[in-house]
N, C-alpha and C positions, 0 to 999 in steps of 0.2 A: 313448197309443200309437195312439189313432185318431181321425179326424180330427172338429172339434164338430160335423158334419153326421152321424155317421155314424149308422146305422140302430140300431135298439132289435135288429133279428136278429141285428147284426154286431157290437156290445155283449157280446148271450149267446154268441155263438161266440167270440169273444177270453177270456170269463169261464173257460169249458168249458176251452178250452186254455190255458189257465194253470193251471186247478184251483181256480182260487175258488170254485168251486160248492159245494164241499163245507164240513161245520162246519170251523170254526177247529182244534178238535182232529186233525181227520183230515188238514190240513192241513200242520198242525206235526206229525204224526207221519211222515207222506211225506218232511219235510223233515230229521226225525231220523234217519228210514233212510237217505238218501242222505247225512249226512255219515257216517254207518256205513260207506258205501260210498267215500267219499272223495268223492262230487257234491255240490258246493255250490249247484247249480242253473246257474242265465244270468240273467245282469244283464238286467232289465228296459229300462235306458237303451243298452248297449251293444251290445246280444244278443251276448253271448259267454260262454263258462262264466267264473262267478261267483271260482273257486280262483285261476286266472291274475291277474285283475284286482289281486284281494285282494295275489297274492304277490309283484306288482312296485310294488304300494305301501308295502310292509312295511318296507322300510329307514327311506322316510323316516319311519315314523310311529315304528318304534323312537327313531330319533334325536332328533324331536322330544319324547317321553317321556323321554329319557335327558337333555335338557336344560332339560326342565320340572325334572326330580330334581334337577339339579344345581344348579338355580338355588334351588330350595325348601329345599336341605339348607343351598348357604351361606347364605340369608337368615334360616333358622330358626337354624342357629346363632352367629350375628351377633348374630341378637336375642338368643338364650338368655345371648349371654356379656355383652354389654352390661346383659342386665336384672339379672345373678349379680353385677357385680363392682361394679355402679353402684345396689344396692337403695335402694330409695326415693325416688333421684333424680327429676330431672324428667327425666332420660332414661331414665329405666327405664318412667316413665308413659305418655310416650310409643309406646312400643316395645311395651308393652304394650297397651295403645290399639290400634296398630296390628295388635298379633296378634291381636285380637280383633275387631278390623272384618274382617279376613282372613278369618278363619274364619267370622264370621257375616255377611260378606254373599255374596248368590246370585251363583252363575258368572256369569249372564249380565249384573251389574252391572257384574263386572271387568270383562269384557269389553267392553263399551260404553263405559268410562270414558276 
């Protein structure tokens, strides 16, 4: 938020107004009461209250959830019917195999891959 030259004074003045100064705890409670309030604060990057931003991103992030579900439901139950009707097979090894790298490797493996 401010520029790499700027002074060690104008560091603690930015700190002060934001309220970093204070413990952690008393922090997050200031921040408890204002969603008590309905203030989510102001975006750091945007300066603009925090609730807006959140609430014109919501659709699409529903949607994407709502197609993450839907993709996880058919593939898990693909797999489930395949592994039920096919026991023992080599396609059931497979499938299982597969559900079980799924599950045990870390998101951000997926992700990269």
């Amino acid at each position: 938020m401010l520029p790499p030259n700027a002074s060690i004074a104008e560091i603690a003045q930015l700190r002060q107004q934001l309220g970093l100064t204070a413990p952690i705890y008393v922090q997050y409670t200031v921040f408890l009461r204002g969603i008590g309030r309905g203030d989510f604060g102001e975006s750091l990057y945007f300066r603009q209250p925090a609730l807006p931003l959140v609430m014109a991103r919501l659709p699409t992030s529903v949607e994407l959830a709502l197609t993450a579900l839907a993709v996880s439901i058919v593939t898990g139950m693909s797999a489930g019917v395949i592994s039920a009707t096919r026991r023992g097979s080599l396609m059931d090894e497979v499938t299982m195999v597969a559900a079980l790298l799924g599950q045990a490797m870390p998101p951000f493996w997926l992700v990269s891959c």
